[in-house]
NUKE-898066 format. One record per residue (C-alpha): residue number from 1; x, y, z. Coordinates in nm, 3 decimals. Example, Ala and Ser with C-alpha at 12.3 -4.5 7.8 and 13.67 -1.06 7.14 Angstrom:
<rec n="1" x="1.230" y="-0.450" z="0.780"/>
<rec n="2" x="1.367" y="-0.106" z="0.714"/>
//
This chain:
<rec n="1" x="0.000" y="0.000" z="0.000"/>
<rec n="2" x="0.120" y="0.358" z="-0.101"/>
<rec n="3" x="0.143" y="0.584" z="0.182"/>
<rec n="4" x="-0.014" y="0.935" z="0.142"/>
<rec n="5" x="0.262" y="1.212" z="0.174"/>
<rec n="6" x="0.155" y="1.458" z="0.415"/>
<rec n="7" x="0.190" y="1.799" z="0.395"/>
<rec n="8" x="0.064" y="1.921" z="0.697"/>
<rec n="9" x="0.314" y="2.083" z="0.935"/>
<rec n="10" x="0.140" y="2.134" z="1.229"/>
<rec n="11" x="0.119" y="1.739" z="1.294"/>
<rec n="12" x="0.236" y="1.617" z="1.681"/>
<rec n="13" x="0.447" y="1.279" z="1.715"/>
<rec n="14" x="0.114" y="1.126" z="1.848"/>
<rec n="15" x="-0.090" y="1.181" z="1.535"/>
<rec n="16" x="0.194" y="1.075" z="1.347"/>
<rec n="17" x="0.202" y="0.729" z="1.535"/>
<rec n="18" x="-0.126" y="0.708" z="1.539"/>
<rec n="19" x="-0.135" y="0.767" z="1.116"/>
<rec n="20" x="0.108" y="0.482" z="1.116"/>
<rec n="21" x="-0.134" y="0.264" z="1.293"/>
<rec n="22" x="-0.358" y="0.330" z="1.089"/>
<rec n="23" x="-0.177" y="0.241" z="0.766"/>
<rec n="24" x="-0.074" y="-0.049" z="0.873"/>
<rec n="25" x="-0.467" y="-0.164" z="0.957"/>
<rec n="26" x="-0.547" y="-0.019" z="0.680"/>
<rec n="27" x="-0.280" y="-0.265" z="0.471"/>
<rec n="28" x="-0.413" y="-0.592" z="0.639"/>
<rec n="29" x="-0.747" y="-0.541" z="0.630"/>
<rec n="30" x="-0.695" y="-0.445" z="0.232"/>
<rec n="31" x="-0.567" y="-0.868" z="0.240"/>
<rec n="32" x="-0.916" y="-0.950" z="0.324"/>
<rec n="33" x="-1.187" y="-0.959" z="0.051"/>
<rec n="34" x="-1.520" y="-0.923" z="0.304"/>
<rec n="35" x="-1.382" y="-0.552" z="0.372"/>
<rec n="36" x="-1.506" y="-0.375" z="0.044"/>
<rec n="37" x="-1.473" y="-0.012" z="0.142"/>
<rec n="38" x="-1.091" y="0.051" z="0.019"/>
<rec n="39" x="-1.078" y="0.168" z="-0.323"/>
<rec n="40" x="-0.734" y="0.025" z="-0.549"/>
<rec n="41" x="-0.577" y="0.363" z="-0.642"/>
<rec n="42" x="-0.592" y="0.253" z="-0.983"/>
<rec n="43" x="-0.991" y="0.231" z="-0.954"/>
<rec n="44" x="-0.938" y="0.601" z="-0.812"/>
<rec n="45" x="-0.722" y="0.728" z="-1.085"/>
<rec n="46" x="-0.909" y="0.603" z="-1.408"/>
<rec n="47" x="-1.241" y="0.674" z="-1.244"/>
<rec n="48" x="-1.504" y="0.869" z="-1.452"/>
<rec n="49" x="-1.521" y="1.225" z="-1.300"/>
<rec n="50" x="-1.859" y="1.399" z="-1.209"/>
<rec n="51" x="-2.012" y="1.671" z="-1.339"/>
<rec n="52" x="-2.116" y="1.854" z="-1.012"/>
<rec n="53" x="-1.950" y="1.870" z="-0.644"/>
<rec n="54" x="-1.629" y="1.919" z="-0.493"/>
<rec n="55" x="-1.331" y="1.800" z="-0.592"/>
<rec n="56" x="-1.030" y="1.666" z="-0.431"/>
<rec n="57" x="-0.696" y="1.588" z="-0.529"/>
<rec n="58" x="-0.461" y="1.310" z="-0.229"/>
<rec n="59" x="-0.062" y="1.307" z="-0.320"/>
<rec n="60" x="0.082" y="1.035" z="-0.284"/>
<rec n="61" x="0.428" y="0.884" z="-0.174"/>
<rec n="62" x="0.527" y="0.800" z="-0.569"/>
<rec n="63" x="0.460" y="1.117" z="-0.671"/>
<rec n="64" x="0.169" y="1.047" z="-0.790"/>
<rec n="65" x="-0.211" y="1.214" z="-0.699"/>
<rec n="66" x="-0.550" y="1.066" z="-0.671"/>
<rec n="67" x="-0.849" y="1.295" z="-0.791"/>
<rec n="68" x="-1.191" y="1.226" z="-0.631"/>
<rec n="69" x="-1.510" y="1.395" z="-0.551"/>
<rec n="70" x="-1.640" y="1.456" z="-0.208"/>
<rec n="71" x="-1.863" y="1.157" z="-0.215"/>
<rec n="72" x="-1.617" y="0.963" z="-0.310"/>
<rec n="73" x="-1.341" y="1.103" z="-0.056"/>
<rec n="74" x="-1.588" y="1.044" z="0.233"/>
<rec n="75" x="-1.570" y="0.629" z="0.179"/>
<rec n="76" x="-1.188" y="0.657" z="0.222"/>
<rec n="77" x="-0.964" y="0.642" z="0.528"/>
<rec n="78" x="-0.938" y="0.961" z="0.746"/>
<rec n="79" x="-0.564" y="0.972" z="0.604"/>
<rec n="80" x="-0.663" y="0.967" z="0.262"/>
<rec n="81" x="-0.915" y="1.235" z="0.385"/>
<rec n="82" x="-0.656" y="1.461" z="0.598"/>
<rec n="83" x="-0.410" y="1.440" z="0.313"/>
<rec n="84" x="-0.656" y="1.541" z="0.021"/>
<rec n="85" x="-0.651" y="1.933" z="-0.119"/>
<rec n="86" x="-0.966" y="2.149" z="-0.240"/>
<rec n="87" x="-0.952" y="2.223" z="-0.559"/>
<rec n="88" x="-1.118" y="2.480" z="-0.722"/>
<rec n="89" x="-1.475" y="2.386" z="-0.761"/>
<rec n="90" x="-1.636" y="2.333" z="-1.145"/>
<rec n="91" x="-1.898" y="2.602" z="-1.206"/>
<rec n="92" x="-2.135" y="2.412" z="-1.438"/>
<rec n="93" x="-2.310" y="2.605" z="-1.657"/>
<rec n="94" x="-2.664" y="2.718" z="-1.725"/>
<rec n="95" x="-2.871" y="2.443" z="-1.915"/>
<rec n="96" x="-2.972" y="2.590" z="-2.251"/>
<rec n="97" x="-3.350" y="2.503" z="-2.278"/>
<rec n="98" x="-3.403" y="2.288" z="-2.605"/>
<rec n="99" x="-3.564" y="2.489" z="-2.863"/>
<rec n="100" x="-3.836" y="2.332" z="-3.023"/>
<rec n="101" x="-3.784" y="2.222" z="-3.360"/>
<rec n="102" x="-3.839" y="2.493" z="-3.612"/>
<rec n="103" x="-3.955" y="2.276" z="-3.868"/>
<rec n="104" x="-4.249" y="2.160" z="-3.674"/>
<rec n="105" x="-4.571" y="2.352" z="-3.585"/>
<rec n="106" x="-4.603" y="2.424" z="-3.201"/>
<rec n="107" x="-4.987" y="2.330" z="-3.138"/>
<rec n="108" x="-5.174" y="2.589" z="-3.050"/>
<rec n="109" x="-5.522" y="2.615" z="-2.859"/>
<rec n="110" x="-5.620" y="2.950" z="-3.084"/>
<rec n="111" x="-5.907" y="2.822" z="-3.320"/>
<rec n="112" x="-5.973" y="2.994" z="-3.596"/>
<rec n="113" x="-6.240" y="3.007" z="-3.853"/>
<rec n="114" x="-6.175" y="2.870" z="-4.148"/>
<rec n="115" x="-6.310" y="2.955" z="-4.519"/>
<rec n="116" x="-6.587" y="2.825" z="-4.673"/>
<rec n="117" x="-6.460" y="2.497" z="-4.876"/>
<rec n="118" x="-6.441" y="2.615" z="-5.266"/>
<rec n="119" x="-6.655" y="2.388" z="-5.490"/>
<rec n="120" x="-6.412" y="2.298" z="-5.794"/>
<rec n="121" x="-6.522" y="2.370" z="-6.122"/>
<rec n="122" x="-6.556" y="2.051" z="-6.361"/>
<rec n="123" x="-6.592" y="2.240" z="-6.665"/>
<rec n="124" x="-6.209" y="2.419" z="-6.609"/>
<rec n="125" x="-5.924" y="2.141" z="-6.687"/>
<rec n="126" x="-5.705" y="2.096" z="-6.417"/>
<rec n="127" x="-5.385" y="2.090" z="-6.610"/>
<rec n="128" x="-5.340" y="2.303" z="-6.930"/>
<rec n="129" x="-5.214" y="2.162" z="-7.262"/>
<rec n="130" x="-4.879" y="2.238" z="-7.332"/>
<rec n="131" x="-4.872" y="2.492" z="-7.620"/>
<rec n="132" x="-4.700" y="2.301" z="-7.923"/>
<rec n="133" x="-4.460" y="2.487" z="-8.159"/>
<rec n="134" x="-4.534" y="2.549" z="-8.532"/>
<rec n="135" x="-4.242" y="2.509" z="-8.771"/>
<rec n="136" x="-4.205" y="2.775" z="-8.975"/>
<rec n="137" x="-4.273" y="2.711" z="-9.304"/>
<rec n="138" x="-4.622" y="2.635" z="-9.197"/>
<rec n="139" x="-4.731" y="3.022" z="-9.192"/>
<rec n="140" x="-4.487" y="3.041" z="-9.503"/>
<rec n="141" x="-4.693" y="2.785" z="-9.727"/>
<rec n="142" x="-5.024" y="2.964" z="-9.541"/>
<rec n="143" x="-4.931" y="3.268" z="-9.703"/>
<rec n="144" x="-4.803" y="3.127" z="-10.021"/>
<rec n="145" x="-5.158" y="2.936" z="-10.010"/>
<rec n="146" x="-5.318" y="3.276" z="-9.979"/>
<rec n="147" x="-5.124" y="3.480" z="-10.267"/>
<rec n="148" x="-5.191" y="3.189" z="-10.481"/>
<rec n="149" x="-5.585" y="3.186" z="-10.384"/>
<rec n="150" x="-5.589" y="3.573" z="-10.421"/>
<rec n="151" x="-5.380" y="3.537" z="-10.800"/>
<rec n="152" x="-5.630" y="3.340" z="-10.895"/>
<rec n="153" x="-5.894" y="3.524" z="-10.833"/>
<rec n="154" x="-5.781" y="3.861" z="-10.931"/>
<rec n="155" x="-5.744" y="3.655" z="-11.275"/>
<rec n="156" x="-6.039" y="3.550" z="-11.272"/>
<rec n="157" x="-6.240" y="3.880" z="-11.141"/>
<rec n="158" x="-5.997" y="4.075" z="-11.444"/>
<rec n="159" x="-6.133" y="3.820" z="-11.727"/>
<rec n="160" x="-6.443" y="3.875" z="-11.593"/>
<rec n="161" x="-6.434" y="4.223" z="-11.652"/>
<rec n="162" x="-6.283" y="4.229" z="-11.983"/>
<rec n="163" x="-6.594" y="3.978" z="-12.096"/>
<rec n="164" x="-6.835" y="4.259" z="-11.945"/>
<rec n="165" x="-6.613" y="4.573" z="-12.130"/>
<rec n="166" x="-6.646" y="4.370" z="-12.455"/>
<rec n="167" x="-6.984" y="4.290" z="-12.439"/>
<rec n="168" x="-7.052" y="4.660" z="-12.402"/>
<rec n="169" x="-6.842" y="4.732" z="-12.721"/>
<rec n="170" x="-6.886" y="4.401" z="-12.973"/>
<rec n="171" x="-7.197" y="4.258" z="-12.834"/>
<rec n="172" x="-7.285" y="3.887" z="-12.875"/>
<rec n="173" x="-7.173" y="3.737" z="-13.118"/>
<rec n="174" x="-6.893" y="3.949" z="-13.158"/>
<rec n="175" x="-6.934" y="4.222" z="-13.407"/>
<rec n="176" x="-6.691" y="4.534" z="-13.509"/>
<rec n="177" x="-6.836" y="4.783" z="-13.813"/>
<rec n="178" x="-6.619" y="5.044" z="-14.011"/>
<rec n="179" x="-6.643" y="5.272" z="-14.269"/>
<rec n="180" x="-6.309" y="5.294" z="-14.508"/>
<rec n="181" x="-6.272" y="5.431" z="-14.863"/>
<rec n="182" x="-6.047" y="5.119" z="-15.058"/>
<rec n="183" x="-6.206" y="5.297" z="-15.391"/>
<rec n="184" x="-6.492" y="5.020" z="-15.450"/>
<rec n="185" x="-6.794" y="5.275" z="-15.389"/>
<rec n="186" x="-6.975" y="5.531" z="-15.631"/>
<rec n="187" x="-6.826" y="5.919" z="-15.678"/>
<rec n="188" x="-7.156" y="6.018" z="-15.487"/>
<rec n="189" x="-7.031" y="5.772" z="-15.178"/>
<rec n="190" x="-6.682" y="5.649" z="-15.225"/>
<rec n="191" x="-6.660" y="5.488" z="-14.880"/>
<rec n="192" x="-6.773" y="5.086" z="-14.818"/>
<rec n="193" x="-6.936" y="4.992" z="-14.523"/>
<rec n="194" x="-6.738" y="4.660" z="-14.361"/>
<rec n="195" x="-6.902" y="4.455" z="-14.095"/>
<rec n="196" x="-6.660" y="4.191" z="-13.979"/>
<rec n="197" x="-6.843" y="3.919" z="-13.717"/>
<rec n="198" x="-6.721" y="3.609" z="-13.467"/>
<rec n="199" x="-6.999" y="3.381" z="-13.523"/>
<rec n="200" x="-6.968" y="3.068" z="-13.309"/>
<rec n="201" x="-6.573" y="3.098" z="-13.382"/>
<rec n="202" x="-6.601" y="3.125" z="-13.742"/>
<rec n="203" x="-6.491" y="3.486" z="-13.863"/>
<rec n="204" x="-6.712" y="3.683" z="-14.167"/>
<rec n="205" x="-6.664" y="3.972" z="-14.299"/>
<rec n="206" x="-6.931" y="4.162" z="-14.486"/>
<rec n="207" x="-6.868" y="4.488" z="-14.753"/>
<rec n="208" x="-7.085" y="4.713" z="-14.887"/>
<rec n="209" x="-6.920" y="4.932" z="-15.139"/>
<rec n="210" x="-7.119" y="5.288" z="-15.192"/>
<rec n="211" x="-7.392" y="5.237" z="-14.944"/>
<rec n="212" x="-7.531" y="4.996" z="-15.196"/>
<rec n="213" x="-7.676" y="4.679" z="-15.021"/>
<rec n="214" x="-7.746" y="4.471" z="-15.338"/>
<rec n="215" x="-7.316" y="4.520" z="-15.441"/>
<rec n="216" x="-7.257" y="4.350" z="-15.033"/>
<rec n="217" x="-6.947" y="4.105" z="-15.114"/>
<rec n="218" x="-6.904" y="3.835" z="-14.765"/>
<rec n="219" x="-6.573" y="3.726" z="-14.744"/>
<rec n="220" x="-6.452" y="3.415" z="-14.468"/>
<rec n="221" x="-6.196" y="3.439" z="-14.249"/>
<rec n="222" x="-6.032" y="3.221" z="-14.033"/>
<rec n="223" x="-6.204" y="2.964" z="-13.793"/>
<rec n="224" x="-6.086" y="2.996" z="-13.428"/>
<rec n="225" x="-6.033" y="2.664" z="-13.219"/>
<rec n="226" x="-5.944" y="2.776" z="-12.865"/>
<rec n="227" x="-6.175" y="2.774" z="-12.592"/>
<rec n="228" x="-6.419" y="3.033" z="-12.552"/>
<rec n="229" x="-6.306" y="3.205" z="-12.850"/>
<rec n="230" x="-6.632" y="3.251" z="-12.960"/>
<rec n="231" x="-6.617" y="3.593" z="-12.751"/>
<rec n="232" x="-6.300" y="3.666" z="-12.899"/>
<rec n="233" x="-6.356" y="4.048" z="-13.039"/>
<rec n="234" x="-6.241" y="4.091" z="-13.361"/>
<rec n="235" x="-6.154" y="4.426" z="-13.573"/>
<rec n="236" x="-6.066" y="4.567" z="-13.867"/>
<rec n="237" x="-5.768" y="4.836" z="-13.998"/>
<rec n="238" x="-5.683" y="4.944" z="-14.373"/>
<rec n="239" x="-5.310" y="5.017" z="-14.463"/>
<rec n="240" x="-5.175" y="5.004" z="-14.837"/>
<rec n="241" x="-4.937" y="4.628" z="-14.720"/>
<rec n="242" x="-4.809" y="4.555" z="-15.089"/>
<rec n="243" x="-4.768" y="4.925" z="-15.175"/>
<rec n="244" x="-4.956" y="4.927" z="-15.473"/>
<rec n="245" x="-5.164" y="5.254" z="-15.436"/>
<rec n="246" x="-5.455" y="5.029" z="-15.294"/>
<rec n="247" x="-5.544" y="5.072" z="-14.931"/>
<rec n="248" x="-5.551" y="4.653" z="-14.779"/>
<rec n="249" x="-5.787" y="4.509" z="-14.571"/>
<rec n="250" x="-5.643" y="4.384" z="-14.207"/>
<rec n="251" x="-5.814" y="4.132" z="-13.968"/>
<rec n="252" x="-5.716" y="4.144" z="-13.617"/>
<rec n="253" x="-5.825" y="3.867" z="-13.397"/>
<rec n="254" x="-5.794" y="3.967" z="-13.027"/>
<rec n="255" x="-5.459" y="4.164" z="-12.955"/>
<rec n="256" x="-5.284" y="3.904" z="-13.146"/>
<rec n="257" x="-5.349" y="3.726" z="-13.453"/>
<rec n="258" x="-5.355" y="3.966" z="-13.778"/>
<rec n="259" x="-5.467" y="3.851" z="-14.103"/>
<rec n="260" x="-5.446" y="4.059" z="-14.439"/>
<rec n="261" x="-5.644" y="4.051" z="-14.710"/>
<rec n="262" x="-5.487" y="4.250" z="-15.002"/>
<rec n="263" x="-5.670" y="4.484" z="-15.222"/>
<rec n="264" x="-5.756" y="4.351" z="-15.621"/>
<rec n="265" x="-5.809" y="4.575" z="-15.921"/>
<rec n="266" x="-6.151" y="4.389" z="-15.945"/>
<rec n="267" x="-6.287" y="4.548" z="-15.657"/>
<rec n="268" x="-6.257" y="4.277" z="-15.421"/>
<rec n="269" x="-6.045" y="4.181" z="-15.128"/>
<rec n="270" x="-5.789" y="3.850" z="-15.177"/>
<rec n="271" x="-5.634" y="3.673" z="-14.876"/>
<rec n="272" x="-5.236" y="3.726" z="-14.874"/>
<rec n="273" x="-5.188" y="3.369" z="-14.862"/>
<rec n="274" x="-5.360" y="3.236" z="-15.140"/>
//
């Protein structure tokens, strides 16, 4: 057993005999395993520390110390007590109180009124469609679509229109009238009446030379073979073609065709081609 070094130096020869004593009770009765209130100083030294109380600290011989609390320094011997030193006592501190956790409600007894429940509306869909993206070429061809739609038309509305200006000028069937002086008529009425007519595509042309109905000479022109030619207006102009001194007789057909019928010394119109 490890005697306590003492440190006190107001100690008599008596209490030092008597300390002696006893140790050396103290040693045998640590022999005997019924006597259970020694503590090994090993079991002192390693033993978990307490959070509250006063602490002690008992030298010993070996240079080493003990370190117990007051609870446990009152089951030792009165050496191990007179030998042990105060030390400065542990000041615990305050307790924080646990905060409740912020994620969770705190129940409260306040009762409050709620709304009216809201009836849900079947005829509004709950989710809405996703809006899907149009290429772009399909407003392109949409307006391509359109142009060609509205060409079409204004073609149409413009033929339209010319049929209505021509039936206001050449009538139906088509029919254009002039009066020309080619030298066939009388010295009272040189000029010749010419009627020239598009009837059911086949062209006639119709002189009357002076005025005088019973000298009328009919003369055939072309047939037409497109469709709706029969409305085709058709005209008449005079211009001396061979330059022989005699004026010439000119079919036009629309703006395009032109057909000539030269002037004879007979009196009488000749196509140029024959």
């Amino acid at each position: 057993m490890i005697e306590p070094r003492i440190r006190r130096k107001s100690a008599t020869a008596e209490d030092l005999a008597r300390r002696q004593e006893s140790m050396e009770s103290m040693t045998t009765t640590h022999n005997t395993e019924e006597d259970s209130r020694i503590i090994p100083p090993s079991a002192l030294r390693y033993r978990p520390s307490q959070p509250s109380g006063n602490r002690y600290v008992i030298p010993l011989t070996d240079g080493t110390e003990i370190r117990v609390t007051e609870r446990e320094l009152e089951d030792l011997p009165e050496e191990y007590q007179t030998a042990a030193q105060l030390l400065s006592p542990r000041i615990a501190a305050p307790r924080q109180r646990r905060q409740p956790n912020p994620k969770r409600p705190v129940p409260s007894d306040t009762v409050y009124e709620m709304p009216p429940a809201r009836t849900q509306n079947t005829d509004v869909p709950q989710k809405r469609r996703r809006r899907s993206r149009i290429h772009w070429l399909v407003p392109v061809g949409i307006g391509m679509l359109i142009m060609l739609i509205g060409w079409i038309a204004l073609t149409a509305l413009g033929a339209w229109w010319q049929g209505v200006q021509d039936d206001w000028h050449y009538g139906r069937p088509r029919t254009f009238q002039i009066d020309q002086d080619v030298g066939h008529g009388t010295t009272s009425n040189p000029a010749s009446h010419f009627i020239v007519i598009n009837l059911n595509k086949h062209i006639e042309i119709i002189e009357i030379p002076g005025g005088d109905a019973s000298k009328a000479r009919l003369y055939e022109g072309p047939t037409l073979f497109s469709p709706g030619s029969e409305l085709t207006p058709v005209t008449l102009s005079f211009a001396d073609v061979n330059h022989d001194g005699r004026l010439d007789m000119i079919l036009h057909i629309g703006d395009s065709q032109l057909f000539i019928f030269l002037n004879q010394k007979d009196g009488t119109f000749k196509p140029a081609n024959q």
